[in-house]
C-alpha positions as CSV (number, residue, x, y, z in Angstrom):
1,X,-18.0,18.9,-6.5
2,X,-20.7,16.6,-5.1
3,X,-20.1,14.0,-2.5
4,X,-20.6,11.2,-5.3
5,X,-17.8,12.7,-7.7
6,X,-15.8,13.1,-4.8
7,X,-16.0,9.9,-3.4
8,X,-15.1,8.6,-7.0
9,X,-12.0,11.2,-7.3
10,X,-10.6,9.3,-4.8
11,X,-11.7,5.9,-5.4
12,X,-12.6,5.3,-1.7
13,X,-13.0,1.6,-2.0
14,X,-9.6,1.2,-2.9
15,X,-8.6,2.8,0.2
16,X,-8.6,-0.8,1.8
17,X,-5.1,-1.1,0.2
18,X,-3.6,0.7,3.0
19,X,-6.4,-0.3,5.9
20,X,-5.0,-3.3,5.8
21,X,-1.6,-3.1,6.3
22,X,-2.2,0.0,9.3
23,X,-4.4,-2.8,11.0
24,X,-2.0,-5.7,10.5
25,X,0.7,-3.0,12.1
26,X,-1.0,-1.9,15.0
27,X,-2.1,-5.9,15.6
28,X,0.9,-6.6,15.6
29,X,2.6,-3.8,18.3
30,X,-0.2,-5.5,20.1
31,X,0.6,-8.9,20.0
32,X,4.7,-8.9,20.2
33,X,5.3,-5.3,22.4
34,X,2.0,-5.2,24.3
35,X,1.9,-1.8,23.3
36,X,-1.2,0.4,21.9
37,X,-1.8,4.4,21.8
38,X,-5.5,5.0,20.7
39,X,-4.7,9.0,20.3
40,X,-1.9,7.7,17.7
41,X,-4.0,5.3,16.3
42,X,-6.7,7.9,15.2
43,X,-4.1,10.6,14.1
44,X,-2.4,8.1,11.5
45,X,-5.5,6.6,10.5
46,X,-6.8,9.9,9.5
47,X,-3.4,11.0,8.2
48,X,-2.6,7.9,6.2
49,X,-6.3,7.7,4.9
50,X,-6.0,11.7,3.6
51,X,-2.5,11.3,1.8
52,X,-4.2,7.9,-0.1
53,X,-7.2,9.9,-1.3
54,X,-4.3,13.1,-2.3
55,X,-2.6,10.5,-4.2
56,X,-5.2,8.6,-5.9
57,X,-7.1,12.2,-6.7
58,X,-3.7,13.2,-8.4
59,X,-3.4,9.7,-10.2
60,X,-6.6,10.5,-12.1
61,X,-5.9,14.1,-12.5
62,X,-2.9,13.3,-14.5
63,X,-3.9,10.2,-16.1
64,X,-6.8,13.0,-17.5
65,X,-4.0,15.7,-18.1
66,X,-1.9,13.0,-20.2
67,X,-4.3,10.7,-21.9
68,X,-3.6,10.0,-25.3
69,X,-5.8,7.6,-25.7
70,X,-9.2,8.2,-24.4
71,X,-11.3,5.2,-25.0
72,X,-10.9,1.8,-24.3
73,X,-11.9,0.6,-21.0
74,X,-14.6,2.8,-19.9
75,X,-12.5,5.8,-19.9
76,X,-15.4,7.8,-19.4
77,X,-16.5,6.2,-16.3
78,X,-13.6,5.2,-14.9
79,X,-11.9,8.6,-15.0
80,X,-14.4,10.9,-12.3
81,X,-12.8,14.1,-13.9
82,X,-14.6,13.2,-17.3
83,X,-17.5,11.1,-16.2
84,X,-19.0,14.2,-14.0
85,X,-17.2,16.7,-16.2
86,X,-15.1,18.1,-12.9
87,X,-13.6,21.7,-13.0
88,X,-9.5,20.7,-13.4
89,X,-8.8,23.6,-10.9
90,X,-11.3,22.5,-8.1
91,X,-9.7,18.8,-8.7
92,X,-6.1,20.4,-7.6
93,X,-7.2,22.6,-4.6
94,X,-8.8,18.8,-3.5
95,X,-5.7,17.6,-3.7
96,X,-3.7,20.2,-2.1
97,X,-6.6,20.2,0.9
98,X,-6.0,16.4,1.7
99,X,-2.3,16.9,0.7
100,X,-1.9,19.9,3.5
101,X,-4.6,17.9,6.1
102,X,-2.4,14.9,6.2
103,X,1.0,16.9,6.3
104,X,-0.7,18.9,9.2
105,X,-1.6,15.8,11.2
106,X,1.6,13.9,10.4
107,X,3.0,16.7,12.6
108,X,1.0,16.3,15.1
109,X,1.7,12.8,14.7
110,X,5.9,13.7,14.8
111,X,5.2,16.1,18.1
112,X,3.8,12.6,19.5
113,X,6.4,10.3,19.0
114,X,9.9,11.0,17.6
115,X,11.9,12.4,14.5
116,X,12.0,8.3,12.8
117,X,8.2,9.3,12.1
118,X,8.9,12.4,10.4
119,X,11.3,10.9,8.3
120,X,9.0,8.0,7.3
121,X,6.3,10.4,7.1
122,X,8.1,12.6,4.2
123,X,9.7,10.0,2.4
124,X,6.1,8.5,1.8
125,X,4.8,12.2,1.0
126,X,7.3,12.1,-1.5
127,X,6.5,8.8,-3.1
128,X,2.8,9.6,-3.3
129,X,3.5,13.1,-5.1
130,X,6.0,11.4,-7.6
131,X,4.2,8.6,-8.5
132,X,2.4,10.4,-10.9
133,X,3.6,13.6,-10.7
134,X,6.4,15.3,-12.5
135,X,8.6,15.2,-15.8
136,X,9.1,11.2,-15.2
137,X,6.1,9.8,-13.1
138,X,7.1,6.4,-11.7
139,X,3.2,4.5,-12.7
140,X,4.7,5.6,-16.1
141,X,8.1,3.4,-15.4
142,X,8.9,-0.2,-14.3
143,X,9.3,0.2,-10.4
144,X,5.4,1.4,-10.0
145,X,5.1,-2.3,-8.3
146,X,7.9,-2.4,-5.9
147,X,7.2,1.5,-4.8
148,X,4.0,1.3,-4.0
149,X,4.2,-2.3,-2.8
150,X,7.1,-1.3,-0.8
151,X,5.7,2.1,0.9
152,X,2.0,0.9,1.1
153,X,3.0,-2.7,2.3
154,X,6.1,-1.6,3.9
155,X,6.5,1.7,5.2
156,X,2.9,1.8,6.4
157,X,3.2,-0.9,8.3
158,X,6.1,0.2,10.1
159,X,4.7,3.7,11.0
160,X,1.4,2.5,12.3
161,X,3.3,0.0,14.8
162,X,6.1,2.1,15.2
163,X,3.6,4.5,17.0
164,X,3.0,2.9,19.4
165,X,6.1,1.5,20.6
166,X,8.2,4.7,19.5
167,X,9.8,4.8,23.2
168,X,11.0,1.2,23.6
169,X,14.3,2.0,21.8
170,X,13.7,-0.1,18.7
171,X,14.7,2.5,16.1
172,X,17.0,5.3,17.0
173,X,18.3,8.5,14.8
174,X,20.4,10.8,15.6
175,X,22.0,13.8,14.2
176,X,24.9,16.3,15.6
177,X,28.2,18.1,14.8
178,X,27.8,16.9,11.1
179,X,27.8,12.9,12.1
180,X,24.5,10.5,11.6
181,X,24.3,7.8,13.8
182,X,21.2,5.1,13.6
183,X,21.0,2.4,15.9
184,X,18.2,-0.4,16.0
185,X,16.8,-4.0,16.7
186,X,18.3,-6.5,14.3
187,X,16.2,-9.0,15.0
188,X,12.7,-7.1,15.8
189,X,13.5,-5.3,12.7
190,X,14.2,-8.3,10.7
191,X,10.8,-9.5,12.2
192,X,8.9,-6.7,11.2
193,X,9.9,-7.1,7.2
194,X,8.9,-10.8,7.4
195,X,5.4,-9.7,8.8
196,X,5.2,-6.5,5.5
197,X,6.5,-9.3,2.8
198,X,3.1,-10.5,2.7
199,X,1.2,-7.1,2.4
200,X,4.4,-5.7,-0.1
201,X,3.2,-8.3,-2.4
202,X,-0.7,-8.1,-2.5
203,X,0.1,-4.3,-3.0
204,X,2.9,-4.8,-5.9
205,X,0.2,-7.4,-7.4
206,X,-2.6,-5.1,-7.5
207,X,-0.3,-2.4,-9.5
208,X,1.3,-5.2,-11.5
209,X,-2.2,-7.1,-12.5
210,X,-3.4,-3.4,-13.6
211,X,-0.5,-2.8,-15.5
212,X,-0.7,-6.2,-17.3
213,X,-4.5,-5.5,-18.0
214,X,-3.7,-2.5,-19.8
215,X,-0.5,-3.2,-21.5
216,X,-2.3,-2.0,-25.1
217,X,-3.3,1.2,-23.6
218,X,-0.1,1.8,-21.6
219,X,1.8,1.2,-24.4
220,X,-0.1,3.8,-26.6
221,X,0.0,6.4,-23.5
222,X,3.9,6.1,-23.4
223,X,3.8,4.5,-20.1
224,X,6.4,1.7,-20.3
225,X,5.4,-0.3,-16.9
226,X,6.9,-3.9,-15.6
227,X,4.8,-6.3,-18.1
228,X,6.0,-4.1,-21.5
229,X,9.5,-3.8,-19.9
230,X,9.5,-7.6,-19.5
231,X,7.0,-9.1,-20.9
232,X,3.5,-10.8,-20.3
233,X,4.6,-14.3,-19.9
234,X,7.1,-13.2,-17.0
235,X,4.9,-10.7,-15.4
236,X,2.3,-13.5,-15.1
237,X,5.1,-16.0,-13.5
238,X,5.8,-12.9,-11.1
239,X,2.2,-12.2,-10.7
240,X,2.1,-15.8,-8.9
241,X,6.1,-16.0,-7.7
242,X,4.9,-12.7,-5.7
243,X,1.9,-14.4,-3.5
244,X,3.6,-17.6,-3.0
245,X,6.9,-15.8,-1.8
246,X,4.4,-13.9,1.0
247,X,2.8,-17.2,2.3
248,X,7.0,-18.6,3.0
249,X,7.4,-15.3,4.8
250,X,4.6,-15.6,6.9
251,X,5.7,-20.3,7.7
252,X,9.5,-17.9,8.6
253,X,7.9,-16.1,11.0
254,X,5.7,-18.5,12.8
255,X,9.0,-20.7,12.5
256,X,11.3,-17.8,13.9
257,X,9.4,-16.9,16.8
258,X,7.7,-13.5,15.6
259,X,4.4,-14.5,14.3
260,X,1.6,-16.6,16.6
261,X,1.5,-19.9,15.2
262,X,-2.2,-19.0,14.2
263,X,-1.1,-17.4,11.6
264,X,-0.1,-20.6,9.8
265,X,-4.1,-20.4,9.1
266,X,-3.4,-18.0,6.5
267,X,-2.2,-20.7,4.8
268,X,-6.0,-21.6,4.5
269,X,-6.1,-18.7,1.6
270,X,-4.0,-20.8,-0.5
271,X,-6.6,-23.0,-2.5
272,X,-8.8,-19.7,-3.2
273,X,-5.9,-17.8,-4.4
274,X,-5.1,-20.4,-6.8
275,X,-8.5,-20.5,-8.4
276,X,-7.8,-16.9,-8.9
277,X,-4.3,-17.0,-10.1
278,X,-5.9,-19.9,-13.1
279,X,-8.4,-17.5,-13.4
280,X,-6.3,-14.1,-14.3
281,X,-3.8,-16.6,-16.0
282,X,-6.2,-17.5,-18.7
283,X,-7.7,-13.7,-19.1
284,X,-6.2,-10.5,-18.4
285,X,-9.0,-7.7,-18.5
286,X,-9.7,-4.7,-15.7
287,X,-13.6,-5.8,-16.3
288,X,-13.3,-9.4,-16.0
289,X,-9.8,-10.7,-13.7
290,X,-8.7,-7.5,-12.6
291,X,-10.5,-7.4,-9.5
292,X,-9.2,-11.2,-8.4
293,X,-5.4,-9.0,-7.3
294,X,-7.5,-7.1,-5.3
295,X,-9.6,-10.1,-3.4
296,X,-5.9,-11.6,-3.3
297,X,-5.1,-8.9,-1.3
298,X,-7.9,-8.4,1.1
299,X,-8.2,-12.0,1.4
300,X,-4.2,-12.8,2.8
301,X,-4.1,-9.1,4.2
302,X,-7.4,-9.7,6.1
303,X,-6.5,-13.7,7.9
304,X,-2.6,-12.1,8.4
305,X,-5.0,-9.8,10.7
306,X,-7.2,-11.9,12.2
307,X,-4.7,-14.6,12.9
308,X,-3.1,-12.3,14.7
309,X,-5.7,-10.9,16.9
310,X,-6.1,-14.5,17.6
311,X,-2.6,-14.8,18.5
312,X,-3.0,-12.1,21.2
313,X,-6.0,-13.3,22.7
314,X,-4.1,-17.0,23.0
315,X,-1.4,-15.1,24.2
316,X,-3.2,-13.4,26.7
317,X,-4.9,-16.8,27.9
């Protein structure tokens, strides 16, 4: 496997999908608990980075394993297993190698902080390998969007600040003589969702604008996502419903006290994001309006994080 087919395996580029929302995490332990661990930083970077490439490598290894229809939109380039005619087997031991690379330094990871990382830590592993994976994949099923929007936007976001602040009691498990108890911040936790409703959406909007692109094709693959369960016309609404609900999270929690005001700049976004909302509206193709979901993404995910680096430097003057 050459560096080229590899790096398409994995669809590196797209790897700014979870970037984002480590960044916007770590900013964010930053700004509101003045609280940053480079050594952790690196580990989940690394870690986090290894299970996206696992995942997205298994993605196209089963999409190529259960393809029934294989033409359409560039199938053949947009599949690296069949553009550089990859050996199946080699695929799956590149899987299992970032699969077993990021398990390894999640533990390391665990050792560093506490057991609420471990548990966050295998219920994302467990995600990633059932998304596609096994008798009833969920990118196959309506709840691909709020999955990976939810561990992607949500559970990544929470480990990578969590990390750093793993010692200030915010989150608390505990387990003895057959009882559970959990204990935590109501209102830093409540905080903490407001600041992932944002990046939950551009994520569930990237899966849900692929899915509506290739509702003829998903459709003849047997994969019965969102738009076929519900239909285009309310997929689009949600498509916009989605964006708009992440720019009232982020005026709640400026309002609230948890965000900078700065980041009331990422209102800014808005007027760009509707030209791309008209645009997708009036077109849905992965060739043409696909790629507007992902500069929706990047383009709230990316001011949420500079807004609040500027928050911490005001802060700090």
């Amino acid at each position: 496997m050459t560096l080229e087919s590899f790096l398409k395996l994995v669809e590196l580029p797209t790897k700014v999908a979870s970037v984002f929302p480590f960044l916007v995490g770590t900013s964010y332990a930053v700004y509101r608990f003045r609280a940053f661990d480079p050594i952790n930083f690196a580990i989940m970077l690394m870690a986090m980075l290894a299970l996206d490439m696992a995942t997205t490598a298994l993605n196209n290894y089963m999409d190529f394993r259960k393809a029934v229809k294989t033409h359409g939109f560039n199938y053949e380039e947009h599949n690296a297993i069949v553009k550089f005619g990859l050996d199946p087997k080699k695929v799956v031991q590149t899987i299992m190698m970032l699969a077993c690379g990021s398990a390894i330094l999640g533990i390391v990871l665990y050792a560093r902080t506490d057991i609420i990382v471990l548990l966050l830590g295998m219920i994302s592993f467990f995600f990633a390998a059932i998304y596609t994976w096994g008798p009833f994949p969920i990118s196959r099923t309506p709840f691909g969007e709020i999955i990976s929007g939810g561990v992607m936007g949500g559970i990544i976001t929470f480990i990578s600040l969590y990390i750093h602040i793993h010692d200030l009691g915010l989150l608390s498990f505990e387990y003895g003589r057959g009882r559970v108890s959990i204990s935590f911040d109501f209102m830093e936790i409540v905080g903490i969702i407001i600041l992932c409703l944002p990046l939950i959406a551009g994520i569930a909007n990237i899966m849900l604008a692929n899915n509506i692109c290739d509702m003829e094709d998903d459709f003849e693959n047997r994969r019965f996502t969102l738009p076929l369960v519900i239909g285009k016309h309310k997929a689009l609404s949600l498509f916009s419903g989605l964006y708009y609900g992440g720019y009232l999270s982020i005026v709640a929690g400026v309002f609230a006290g948890w965000l900078p005001w700065t980041c009331l700049l990422v209102l800014v976004t808005l007027m760009p994001l509707r030209r791309n909302l008209e645009r997708f509206r009036s077109v849905q193709t992965k060739a043409e309006t696909f790629i507007t979901s992902v500069q929706n993404f990047i383009m709230i995910a990316a001011a949420l994080f500079i807004t609040l680096c500027a928050g911490i430097v005001v802060s700090m003057i």
